[in-house]
C-alpha positions in Angstrom: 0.0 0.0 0.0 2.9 2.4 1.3 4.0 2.3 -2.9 1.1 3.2 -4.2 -0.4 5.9 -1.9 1.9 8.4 -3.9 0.0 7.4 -7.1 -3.4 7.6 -5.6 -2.2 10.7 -3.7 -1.3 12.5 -7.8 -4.9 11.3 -8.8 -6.6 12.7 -6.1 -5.0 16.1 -6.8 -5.3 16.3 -10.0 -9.4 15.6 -10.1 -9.6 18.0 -7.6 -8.1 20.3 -9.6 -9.6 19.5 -12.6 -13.0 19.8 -10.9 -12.6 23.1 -9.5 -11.0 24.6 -12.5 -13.3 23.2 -15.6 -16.5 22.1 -13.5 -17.2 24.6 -10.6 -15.6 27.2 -12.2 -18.5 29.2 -12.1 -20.3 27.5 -9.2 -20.5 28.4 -5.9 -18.9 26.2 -3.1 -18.9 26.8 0.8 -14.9 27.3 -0.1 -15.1 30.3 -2.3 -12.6 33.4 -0.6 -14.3 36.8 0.3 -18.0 35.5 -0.5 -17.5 35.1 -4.2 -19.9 33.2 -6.2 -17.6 32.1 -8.6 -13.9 32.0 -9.6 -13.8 35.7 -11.2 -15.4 37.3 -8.0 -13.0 35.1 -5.5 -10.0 36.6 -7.8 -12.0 40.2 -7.5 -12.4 39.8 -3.8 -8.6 39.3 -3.4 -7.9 42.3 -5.0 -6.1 40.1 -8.4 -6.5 41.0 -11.8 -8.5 38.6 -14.0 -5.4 38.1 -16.4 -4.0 36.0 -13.5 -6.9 34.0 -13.0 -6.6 32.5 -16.5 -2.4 32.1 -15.6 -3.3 30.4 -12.4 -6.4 28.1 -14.4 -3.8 27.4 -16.7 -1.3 26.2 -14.4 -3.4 24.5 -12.3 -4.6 22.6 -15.4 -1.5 21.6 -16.7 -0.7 20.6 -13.8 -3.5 18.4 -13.2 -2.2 16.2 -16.2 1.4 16.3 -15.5 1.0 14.6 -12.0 -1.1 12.0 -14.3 1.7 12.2 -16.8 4.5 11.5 -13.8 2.7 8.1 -12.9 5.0 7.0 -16.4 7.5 9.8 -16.3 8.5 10.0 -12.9 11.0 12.9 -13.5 8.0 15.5 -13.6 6.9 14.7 -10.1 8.9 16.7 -8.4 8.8 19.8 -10.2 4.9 19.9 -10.7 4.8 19.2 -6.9 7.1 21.9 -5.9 4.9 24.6 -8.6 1.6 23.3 -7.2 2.9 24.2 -3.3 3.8 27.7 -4.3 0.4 27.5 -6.1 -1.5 26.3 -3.0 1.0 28.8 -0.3 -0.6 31.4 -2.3 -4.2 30.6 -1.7 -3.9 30.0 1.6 -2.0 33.4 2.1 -4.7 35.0 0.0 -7.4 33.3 2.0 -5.6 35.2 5.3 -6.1 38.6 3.2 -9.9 38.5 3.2 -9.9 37.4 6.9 -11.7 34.3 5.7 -12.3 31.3 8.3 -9.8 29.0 8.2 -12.4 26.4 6.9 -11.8 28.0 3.6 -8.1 27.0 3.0 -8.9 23.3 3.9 -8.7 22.5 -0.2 -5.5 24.3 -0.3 -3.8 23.2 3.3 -4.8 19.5 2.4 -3.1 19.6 -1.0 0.0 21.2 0.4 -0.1 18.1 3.2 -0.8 15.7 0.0 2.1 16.9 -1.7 4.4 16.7 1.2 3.0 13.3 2.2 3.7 12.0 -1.8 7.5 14.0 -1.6 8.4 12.0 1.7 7.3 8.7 0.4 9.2 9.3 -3.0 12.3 10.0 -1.4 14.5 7.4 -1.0 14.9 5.1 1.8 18.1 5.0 3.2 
């Protein structure tokens, strides 16, 4: 089991991404920042431009299928890991801005504990 919770660790990640970004996009969830609706007024209530939204969709995106693509190509792992914590850092911290309860950085805190739990079981043992 201890091999493959890294591999079910990537695929929960990325559908969560995935979901958020292409299927509730527009939708409101209990986890929205600032009392947004959707994904434009969460960036508004921030205080981002909109430009960045689509950068951070984007990234978040390709990042979705890379961690699938790493399952073959283990040598992305690492990096789309790494890029998704900075990712993730920044929503929390973003969260703090609005004064939002700390309920709505669960998504984000549990994907930053995902991706350290995937990066300790990659390493190797000695």
């Amino acid at each position: 089991m201890k091999e493959n919770l890294p591999l079910i660790l990537q695929l929960i990640i990325s559908v969560g991404l995935i979901n958020v970004w292409l299927f509730r996009f527009n939708k409101l969830t209990e986890y929205r920042g600032g009392g947004a609706n959707n994904m434009k007024e969460e960036f508004q209530a921030y205080g981002l431009p909109i430009w960045l939204m689509y950068v951070v969709g984007f990234l978040k995106i390709a990042i979705a299928i890379m961690l699938i693509v790493s399952i073959w190509i283990k040598e992305l792992l690492e990096y789309n890991l790494w890029l998704l914590s900075v990712l993730m850092f920044g929503a929390v911290l973003m969260h703090l801005k609005v004064k939002d309860p700390i309920k709505k950085s669960y998504p984000a805190l549990s994907i930053l504990f995902m991706i350290a739990l995937i990066l300790y079981l990659s390493m190797p043992q000695s």
